[in-house]
C-alpha positions in Angstrom: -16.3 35.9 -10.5 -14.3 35.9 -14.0 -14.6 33.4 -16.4 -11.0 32.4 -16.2 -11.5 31.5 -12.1 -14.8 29.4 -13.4 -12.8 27.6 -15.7 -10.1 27.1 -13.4 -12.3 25.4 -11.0 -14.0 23.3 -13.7 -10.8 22.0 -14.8 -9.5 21.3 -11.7 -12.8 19.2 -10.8 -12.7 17.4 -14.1 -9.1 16.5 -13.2 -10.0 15.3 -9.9 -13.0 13.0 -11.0 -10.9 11.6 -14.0 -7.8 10.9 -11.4 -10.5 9.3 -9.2 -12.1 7.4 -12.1 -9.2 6.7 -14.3 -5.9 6.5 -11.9 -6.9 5.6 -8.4 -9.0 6.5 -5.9 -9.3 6.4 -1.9 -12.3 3.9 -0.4 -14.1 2.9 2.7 -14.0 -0.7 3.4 -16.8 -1.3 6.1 -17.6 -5.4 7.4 -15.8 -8.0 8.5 -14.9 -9.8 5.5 -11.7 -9.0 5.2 -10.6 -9.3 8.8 -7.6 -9.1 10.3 -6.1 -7.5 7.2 -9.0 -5.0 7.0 -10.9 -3.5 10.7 -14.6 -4.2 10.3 -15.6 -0.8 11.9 -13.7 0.7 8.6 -10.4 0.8 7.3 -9.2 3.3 3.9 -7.2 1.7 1.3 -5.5 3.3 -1.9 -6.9 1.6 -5.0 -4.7 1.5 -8.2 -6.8 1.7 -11.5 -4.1 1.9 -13.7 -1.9 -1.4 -13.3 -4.9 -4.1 -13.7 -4.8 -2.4 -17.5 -1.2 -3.3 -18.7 -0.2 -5.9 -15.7 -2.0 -9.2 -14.7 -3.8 -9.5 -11.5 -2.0 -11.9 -9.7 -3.2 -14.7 -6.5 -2.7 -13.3 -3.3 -3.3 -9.4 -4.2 -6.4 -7.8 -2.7 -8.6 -5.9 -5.0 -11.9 -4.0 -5.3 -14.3 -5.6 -7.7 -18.1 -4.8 -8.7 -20.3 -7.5 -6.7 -21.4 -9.7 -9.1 -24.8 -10.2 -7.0 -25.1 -6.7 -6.8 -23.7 -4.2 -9.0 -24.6 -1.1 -6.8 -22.4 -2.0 -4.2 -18.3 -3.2 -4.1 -16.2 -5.7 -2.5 -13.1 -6.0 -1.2 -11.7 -9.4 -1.6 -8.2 -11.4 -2.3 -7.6 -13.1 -5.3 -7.3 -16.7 -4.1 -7.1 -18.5 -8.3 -7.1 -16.6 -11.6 -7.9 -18.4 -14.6 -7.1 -22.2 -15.7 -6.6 -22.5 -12.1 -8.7 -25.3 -9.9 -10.2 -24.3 -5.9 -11.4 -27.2 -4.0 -13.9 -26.3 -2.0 -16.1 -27.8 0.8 -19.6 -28.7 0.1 -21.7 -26.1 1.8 -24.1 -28.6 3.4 -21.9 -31.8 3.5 -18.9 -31.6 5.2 -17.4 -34.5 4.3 -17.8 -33.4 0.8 -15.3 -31.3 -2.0 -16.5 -29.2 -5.1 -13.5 -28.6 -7.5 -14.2 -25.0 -9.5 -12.2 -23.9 -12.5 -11.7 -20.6 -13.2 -12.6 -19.9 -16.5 -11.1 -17.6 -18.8 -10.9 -13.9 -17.9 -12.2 -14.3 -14.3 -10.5 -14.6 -10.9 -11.9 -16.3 -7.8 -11.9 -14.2 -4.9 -12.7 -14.9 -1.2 -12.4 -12.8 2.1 -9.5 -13.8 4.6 -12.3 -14.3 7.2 -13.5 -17.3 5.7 -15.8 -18.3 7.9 -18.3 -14.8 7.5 -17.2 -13.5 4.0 -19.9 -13.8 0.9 -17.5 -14.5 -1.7 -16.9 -16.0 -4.9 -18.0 -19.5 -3.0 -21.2 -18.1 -3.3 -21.3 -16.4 -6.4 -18.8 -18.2 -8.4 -16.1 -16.6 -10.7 -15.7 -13.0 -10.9 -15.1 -11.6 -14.9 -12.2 -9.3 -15.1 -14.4 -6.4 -16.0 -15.4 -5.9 -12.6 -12.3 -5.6 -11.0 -11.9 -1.9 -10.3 -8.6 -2.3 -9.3 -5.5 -3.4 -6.7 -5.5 -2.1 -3.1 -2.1 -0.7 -2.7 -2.0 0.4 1.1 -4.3 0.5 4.1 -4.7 3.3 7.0 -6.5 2.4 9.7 -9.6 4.2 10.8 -10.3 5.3 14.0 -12.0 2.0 16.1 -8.7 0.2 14.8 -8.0 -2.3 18.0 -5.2 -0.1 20.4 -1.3 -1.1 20.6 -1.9 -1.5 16.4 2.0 -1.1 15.4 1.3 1.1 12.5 -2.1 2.4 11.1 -0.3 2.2 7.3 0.2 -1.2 6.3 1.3 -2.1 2.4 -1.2 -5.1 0.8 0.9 -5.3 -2.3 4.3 -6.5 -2.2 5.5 -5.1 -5.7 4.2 -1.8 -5.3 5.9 -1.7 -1.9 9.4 -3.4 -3.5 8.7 -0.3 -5.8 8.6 2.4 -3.4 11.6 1.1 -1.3 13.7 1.0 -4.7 13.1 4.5 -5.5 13.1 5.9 -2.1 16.4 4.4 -2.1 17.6 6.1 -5.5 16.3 9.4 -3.7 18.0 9.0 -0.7 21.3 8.0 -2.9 21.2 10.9 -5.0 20.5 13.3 -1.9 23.2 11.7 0.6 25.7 12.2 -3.0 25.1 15.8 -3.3 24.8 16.7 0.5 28.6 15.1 1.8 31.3 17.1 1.8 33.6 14.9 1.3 33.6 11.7 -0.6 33.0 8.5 1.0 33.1 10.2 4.7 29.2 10.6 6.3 29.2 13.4 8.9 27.7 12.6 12.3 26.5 14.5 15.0 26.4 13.4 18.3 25.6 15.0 21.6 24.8 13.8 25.0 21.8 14.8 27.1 21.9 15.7 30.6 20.4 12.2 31.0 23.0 10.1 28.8 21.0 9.8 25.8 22.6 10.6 22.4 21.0 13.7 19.9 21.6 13.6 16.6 22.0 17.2 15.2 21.8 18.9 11.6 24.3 19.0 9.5 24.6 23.4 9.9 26.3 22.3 13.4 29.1 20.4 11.9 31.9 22.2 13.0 31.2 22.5 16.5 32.8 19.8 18.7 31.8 16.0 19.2 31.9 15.5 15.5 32.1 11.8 14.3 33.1 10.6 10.7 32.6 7.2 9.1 34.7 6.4 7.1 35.0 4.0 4.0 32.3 2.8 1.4 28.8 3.5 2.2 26.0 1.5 1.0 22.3 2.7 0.0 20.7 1.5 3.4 23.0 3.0 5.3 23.2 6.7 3.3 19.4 7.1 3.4 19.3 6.0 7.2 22.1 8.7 7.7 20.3 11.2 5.5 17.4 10.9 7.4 19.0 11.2 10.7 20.7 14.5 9.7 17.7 16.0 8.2 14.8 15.0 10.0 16.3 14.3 13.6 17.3 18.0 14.7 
């Protein structure tokens, strides 16, 4: 093998374990904690290791964290109070009993959305900023997901999915400009089935018969839903 091919390969290892220490990185979440945003039998989630860095963890988001009882393993909690902030919590062995916490600085207090069988910051108190590894971006289900699930993707972070949708829609913008022939006109292609229902077709078949034209201003939701339709529908 020649040296050039070895170094190849080491370089593109080194790139993949500093992407997967450094930028993000694709987990296993195994156990119930986390239930019904996260399957118990196992659910993959995209962790982001770059935003915690420059933006502030906010309540609400789910993360990844170091366990602060036991730094081998991880956890996969949601932020429920960051710092300054007060949780009220019930006694453990005295219902009729509330603990106030305060966060302290430079920690966040994180619990599972199935309270009732998640070991959580209730239990271990505060968890320093240090050993958040970062935010969960999306979940895929895994394979023992429950059946008639609507999607197996699912976003767990609003701004990074406000994000997406605002440059997908620049994309489709951009795409749906340079693609029509004419301006403010959005060809359509209909064609009926032997069984009534309507076919979109690509835009190569435009000047056969049983061609529609919208016309008038067209707004970003509507050029990237036509975009896709013409593209991806044949």
């Amino acid at each position: 093998m020649a040296i050039g091919e070895v170094l190849g390969g080491l370089a593109r290892f080194g790139g993949l374990v500093f992407c997967a220490l450094q930028v993000g990185d694709v987990v296993l979440c195994v156990g119930p904690s986390m239930l019904p945003t996260l399957n118990e039998h196992g659910d993959i989630v995209l962790l982001d290791k770059v935003s915690p860095r420059f933006r502030r963890l906010e309540n609400g988001e789910v993360v990844i964290a170091k366990s602060p009882s036991n730094f081998r393993q991880t956890v996969c909690k949601r932020i429920i109070a960051s710092e300054g902030e007060t949780v009220v919590l019930q006694h453990r062995y005295n219902s009729n009993r509330v603990e106030m916490k305060t966060v302290p600085k430079g920690h966040v207090w994180l619990e599972g959305d199935n309270k009732k069988d998640s070991h959580d910051s209730r239990y271990y108190g505060p968890v320093p900023y240090a050993l958040i590894q970062g935010r969960v971006l999306l979940r895929k289900r895994g394979r023992m997901h429950k059946a008639g699930s609507r999607s197996t993707i699912s976003f767990l972070n609003a701004k990074f999915y406000t994000m997406l949708r605002s440059v997908g829609s620049r994309v489709c913008r951009r795409s749906f400009q340079s693609f029509s022939p004419l301006a403010g006109v959005v060809p359509m292609v209909l064609e009926q089935s032997p069984r009534g229902e309507r076919v979109y077709d690509i835009y190569s078949r435009l000047l056969k018969e049983r061609i529609i034209f919208l016309h008038g201003p067209v707004n970003d939701h509507m050029a990237c839903l036509i975009t896709a339709q013409l593209l991806f529908l044949e």
